[in-house]
N, C-alpha and C positions, 0 to 999 in steps of 0.2 A: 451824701448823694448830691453831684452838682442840679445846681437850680434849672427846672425846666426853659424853655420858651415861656415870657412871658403873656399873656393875654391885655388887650389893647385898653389902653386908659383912655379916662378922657375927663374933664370938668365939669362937663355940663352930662346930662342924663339924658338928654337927646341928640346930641353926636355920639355917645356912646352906644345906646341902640340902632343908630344906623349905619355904625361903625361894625356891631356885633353883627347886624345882618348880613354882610358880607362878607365878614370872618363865613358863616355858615354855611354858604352859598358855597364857599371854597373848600368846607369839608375837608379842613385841618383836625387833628387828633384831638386838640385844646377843644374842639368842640362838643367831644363826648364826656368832658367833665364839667356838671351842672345837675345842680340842688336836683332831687328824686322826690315826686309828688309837691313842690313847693310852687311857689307863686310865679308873676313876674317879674324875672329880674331888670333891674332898673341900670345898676354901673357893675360888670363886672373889676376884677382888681385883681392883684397880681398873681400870680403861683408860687409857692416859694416851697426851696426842698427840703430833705429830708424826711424820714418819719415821724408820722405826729401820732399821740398816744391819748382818748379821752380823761377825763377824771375819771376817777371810780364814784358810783353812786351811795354817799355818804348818807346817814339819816341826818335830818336837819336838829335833833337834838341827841346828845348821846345816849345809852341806853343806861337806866340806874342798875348799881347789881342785883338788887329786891327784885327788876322787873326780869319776864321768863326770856330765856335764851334763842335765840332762831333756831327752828330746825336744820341740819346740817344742809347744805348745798347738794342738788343733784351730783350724779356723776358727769365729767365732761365728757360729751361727745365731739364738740366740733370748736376747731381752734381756727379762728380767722383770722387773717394772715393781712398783717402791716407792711405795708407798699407807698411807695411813691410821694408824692408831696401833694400838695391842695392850694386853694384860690377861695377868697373870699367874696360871698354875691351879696350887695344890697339891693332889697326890691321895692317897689314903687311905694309901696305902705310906710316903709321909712325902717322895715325890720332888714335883719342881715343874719347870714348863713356860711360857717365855712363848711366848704365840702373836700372832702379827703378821696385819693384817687384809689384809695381801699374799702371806701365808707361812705362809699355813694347815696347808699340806703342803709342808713346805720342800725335800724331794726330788726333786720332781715332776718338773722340767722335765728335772732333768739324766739319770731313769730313763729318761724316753721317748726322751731324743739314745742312752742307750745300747742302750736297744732297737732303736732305728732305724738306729745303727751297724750291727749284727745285720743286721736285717732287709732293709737298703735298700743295706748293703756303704757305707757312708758315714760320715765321723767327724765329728760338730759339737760344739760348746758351747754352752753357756747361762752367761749371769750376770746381776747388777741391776742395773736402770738407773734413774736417776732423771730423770722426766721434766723436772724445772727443770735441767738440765743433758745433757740428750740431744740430739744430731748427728743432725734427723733424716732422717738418707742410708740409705735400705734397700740398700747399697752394703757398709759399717759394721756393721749392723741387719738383717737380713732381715726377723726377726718380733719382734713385743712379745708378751709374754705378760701377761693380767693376769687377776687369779683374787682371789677372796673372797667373802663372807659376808653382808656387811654393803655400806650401800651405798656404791657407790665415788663420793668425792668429789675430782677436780681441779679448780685454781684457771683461769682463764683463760687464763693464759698456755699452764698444760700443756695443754690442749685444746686452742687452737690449733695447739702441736709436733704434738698425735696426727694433726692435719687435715692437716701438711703433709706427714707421715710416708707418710700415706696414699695421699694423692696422687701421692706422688713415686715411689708403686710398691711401699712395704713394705705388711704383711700383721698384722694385730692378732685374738691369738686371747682371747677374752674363756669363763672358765670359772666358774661359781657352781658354786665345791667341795663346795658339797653339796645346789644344789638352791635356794638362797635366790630367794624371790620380792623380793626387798629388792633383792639382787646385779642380778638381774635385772629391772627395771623401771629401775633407773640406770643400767643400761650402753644399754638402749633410748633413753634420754630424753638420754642422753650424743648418743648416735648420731645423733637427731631432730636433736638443736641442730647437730653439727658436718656432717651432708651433710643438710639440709630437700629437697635436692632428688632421694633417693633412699632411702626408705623398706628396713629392715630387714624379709627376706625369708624364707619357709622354702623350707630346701632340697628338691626332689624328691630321692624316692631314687634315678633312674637318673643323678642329677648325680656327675658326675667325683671331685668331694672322695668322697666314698664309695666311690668305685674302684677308687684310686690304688695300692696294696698289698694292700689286702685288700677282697674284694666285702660290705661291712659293712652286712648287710639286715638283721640281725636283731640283735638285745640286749636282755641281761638288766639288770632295773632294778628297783626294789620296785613294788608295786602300784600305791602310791601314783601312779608315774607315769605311769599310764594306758593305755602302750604298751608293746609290746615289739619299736619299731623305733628306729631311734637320730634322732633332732630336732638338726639344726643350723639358723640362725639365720643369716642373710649379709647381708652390703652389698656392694654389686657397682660395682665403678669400671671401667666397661666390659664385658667379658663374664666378667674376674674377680672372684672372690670377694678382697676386699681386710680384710674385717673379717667373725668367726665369732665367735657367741655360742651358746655351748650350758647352755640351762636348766636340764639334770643333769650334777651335776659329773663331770667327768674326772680331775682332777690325782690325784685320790687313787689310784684302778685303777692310775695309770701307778706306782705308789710301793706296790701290794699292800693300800693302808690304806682305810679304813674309817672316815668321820664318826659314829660311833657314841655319840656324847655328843650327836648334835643330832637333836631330834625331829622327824619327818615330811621328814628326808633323805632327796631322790631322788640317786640318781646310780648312774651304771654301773657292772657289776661290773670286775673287772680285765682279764677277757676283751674285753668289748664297748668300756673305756676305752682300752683299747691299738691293737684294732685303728683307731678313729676318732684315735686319736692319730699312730701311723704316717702314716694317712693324709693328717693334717693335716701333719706335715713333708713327705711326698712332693709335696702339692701348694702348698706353699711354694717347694720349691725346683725342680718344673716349673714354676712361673708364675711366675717372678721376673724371668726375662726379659719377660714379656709386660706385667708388670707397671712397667715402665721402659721399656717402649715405649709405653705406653697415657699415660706420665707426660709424653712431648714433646708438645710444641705442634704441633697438626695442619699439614704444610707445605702441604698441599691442604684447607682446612678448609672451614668457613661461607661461602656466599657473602653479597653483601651487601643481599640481599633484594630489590636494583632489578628493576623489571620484565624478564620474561623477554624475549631480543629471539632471533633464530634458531637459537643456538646451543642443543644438546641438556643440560639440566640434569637433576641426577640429586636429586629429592628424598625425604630421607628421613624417616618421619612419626614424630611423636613420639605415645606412647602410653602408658597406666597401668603397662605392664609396663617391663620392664628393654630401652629400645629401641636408646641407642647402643654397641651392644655389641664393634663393634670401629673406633675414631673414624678411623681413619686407611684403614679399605680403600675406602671408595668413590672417594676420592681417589686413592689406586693403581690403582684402575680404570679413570679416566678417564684417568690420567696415560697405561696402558697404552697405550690404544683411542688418544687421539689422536697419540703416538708410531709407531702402528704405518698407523693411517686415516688419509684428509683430512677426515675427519667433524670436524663445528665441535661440540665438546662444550665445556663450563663447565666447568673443571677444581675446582671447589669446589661441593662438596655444597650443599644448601639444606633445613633441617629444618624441615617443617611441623606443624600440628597439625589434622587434617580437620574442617570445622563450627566451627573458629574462622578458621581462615588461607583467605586465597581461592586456588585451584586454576588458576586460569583459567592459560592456561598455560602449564601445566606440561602434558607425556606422560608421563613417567616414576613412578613412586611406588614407594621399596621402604621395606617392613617385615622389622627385624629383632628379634631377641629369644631369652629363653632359657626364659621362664617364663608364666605367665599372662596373660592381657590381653584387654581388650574395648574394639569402641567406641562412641562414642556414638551416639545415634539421628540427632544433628547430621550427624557424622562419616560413617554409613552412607550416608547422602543424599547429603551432597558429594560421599563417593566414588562411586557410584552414578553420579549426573551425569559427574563424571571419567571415568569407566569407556564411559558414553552418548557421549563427544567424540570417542571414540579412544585414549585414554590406555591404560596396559600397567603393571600392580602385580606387584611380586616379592615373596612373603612366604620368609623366607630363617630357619632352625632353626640361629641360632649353637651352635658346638658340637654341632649335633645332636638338640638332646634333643626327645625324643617330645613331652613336655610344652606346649610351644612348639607344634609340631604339632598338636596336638590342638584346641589351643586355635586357631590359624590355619585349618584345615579347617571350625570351628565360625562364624566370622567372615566366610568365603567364602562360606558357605552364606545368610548373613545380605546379601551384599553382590550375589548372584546365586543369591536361591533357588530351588531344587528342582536346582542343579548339583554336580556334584560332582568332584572333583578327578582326573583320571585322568593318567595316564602319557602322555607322551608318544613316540610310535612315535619306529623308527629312521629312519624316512624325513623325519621333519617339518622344515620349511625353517627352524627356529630349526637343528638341529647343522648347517645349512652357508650361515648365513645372513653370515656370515666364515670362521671358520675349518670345513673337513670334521671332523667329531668324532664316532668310533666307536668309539673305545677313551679310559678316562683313569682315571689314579691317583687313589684313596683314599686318607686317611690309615689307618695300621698297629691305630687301632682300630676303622675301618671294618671294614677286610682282611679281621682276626681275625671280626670278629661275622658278613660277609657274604661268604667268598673265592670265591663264587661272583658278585659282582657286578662288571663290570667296563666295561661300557656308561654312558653319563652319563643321571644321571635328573633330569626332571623333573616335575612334573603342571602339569596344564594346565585351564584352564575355558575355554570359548568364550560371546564376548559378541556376536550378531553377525552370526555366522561367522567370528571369530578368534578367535583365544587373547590372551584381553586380560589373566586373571589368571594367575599363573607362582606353584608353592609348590617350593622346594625342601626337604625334610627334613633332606637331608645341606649342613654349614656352606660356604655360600662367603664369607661377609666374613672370617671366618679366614682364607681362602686370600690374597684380596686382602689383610690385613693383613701376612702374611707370617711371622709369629712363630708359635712353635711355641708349639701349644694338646695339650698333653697331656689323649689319652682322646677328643678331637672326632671325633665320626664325621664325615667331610667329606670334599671333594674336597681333592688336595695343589695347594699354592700355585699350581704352573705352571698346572693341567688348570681351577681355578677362575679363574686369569686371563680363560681362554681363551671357559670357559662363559660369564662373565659380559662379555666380549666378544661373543658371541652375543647376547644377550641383549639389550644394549644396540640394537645392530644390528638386531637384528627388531622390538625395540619402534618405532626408527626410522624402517623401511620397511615397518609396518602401517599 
């Protein structure tokens, strides 16, 4: 890797500090790499590139064979990720520090495994990984860690590893240790290039990552950072978050230290770093599986666009927000229904996009999602028409969250105004339109939040004199996917089989 910019020398120790004050003042990138929790520095010196690799931590005598063996090493969880070059700082006490643009806080990772050891009854490890030579099996890998200052540059090759990494189900947590807008506009424009076709997101606060250990609503930050709620950043490979970028550092909270040599650092304090830290391992290693299921190749997937002929298709609409959020349940659902019916379904989904894709048809339309989303005025029209043929829409709140809801409630109203979404009763011919349904399980953080609910919901708008459009709030493609979504308020796998069974069915025989 050619050698950075380097940072300003000097002989004496105070031209060099007054030299560095204006470097700061000018809030060049060289500025946000600087010793983490240490002193003051006296002469900083040069950058120089490439990657740099610590020792390993040697016992200072070797071990005899008489004496008893170590226990085996945890398993790895988290492989932090070797980056960029470093600069050497001596401080006024006459000590000296090199700090690495990967290794700012060289503690970091391994305080928050031993917190989370603690906190979550779990043992893991961390070490470095270099991406020109990383296996990328989130099997091996669960999560990358990558963290700095300055902006992170990988070569193509490593970009690519991170793409496949990704994809195949592992989890990449991206930290600016103290706030760098540099850090962070690289790891976006990283992001752009390697998924264009899934935009880096913020998180709502009632999303799960914030959940997971500790309900992490509130944190302490300096002023400068404008809030005092905690801002994560995501990219979503299905309804998981697969890549987190947080714009105020973390790593240091998790290691008690303090960017204190770098001007106009934001970041958490060690309270608010730790609990979003926990939670980011807890929901690493609830989603891991989900994340290796999301990673096969749909066995029910796309269909292949030919005209519709009698058989009932199920298509799902693609839209601004985060839509195929779990690739493989709708597939599970037809697999269900026509295992179970003689009804002629299309075992492979068909994804449209309303106001570009012709409609004609289709009956079916389901939307899902986790996060915001609107459509076009194109979009509204089509579906409108759809909706005028006969056709029957499901808007469906992966995971649950409100957010999604809100935002579907707001888009119904647009698509049948002055209607609005109500409940529908115990009597209505969707719960026995197949299967009788009066009772059915929620998942455990339904239960908790609702243990008074236990009837199947859904709302309902009439187009008509039918219920043409269908919102569920609580997750059924979760259910049809099958894999455990830790924190989804939802229905549980069998009982969302069954509703969306129904479902299907009534849209059928409306």
């Amino acid at each position: 890797m050619p050698e950075r910019r380097p940072f300003l020398r000097a002989a004496v120790a105070a031209t060099a500090l007054a030299l560095l004050s204006t470097v700061a003042r000018a809030g060049g990138e060289d500025d946000w790499l600087r010793p983490v929790g240490g002193g003051k520095v006296a002469t900083p010196q040069r950058i120089q590139g490439g990657e740099s690799f610590p020792p390993l931590p040697l016992p200072a005598t070797p071990l005899r064979r008489t004496e008893r063996k170590r226990p085996p090493a945890p398993p790895l969880l988290v492989g932090k990720v070797v980056w960029g070059a470093g600069a050497d700082f001596a401080f006024e006490d006459g000590t000296s520090v090199r700090v690495e643009d990967w290794n700012m806080c060289p503690a970091d990772a391994q305080q928050l495994l031993k917190l989370s050891g603690r906190v979550l009854g779990v043992e893991y490890r961390a070490d470095t990984v270099r991406l020109s030579s990383f296996d990328p099996d989130p099997l091996r890998t669960p999560v990358l860690y990558v963290s700095g200052g300055r902006r992170l540059v990988l070569s193509g090759d490593q970009e690519a590893v991170l793409r496949r990494f990704v994809l195949a189900g592992g989890m990449v947590w991206f930290d600016a240790i103290a706030g760098s807008p540099f850090f962070v506009e690289s790891v976006r424009a990283l992001l752009g290039r390697l998924f264009p076709e899934e935009p880096l997101r913020v998180l709502p606060p009632d999303h799960p990552l914030f959940h997971m250990a500790a309900d992490a609503v509130k944190a302490t930050l300096p002023p400068a950072a404008g809030t005092d709620r905690p801002v994560l950043e995501g990219l979503y490979v299905g309804c998981r978050v697969a890549a987190v970028l947080s714009k105020f550092g973390m790593g240091g909270g998790w290691d008690n230290a303090e960017p204190s040599l770098i001007a106009g650092a934001t970041y958490y304090d060690p309270r608010s770093a730790k609990e979003l830290g926990v939670n980011l391992v807890a929901y690493a290693l609830g989603y891991a599986a989900l994340g290796r299921s999301h990673a096969r190749p749909e066995l029910y997937g796309e269909d292949d666009g030919k005209p519709a002929t009698d058989e009932f298709v199920l298509a799902q609409v693609r839209h601004e927000g985060v839509w195929n959020t779990d690739p493989g349940g709708p597939g599970n659902l037809l697999k269900a229904l026509a295992a179970r019916t003689n009804a002629k379904v299309t075992l492979r989904r068909r994804t449209v996009d309303p106001g570009k894709d012709d409609l004609s048809g289709l009956s079916f339309l389901y939307v899902a999602g986790v996060d915001a989303f609107s459509f076009s005025d194109a979009a509204v029209a089509a579906i409108q028409a759809f909706l005028a043929r006969g056709g029957t829409m499901l808007f469906d709140a992966s995971l649950g969250l409100p957010w999604f809801t809100g935002h579907a409630r707001r888009e119904i109203r647009r698509l049948v105004p002055q209607a609005t979404p109500r409940p529908l009763p115990p009597g209505h011919p969707l719960w026995s339109s197949l299967h009788r349904i009066d009772r059915v399980a929620y998942t455990p953080a339904l239960r908790r939040e609702r243990p008074d609910l236990e009837a199947p919901y859904l709302e309902g708008v009439e187009v008509d004199g039918r219920v043409a459009v269908l919102l569920s709030p609580f997750d059924l493609g979760g259910g049809w996917q099958g894999d455990e979504h830790p924190l989804a308020r939802g229905y549980a796998p069998a009982d969302a089989i069954r509703v969306g069974e129904n479902v299907v069915l009534y849209a059928m025989t409306r």
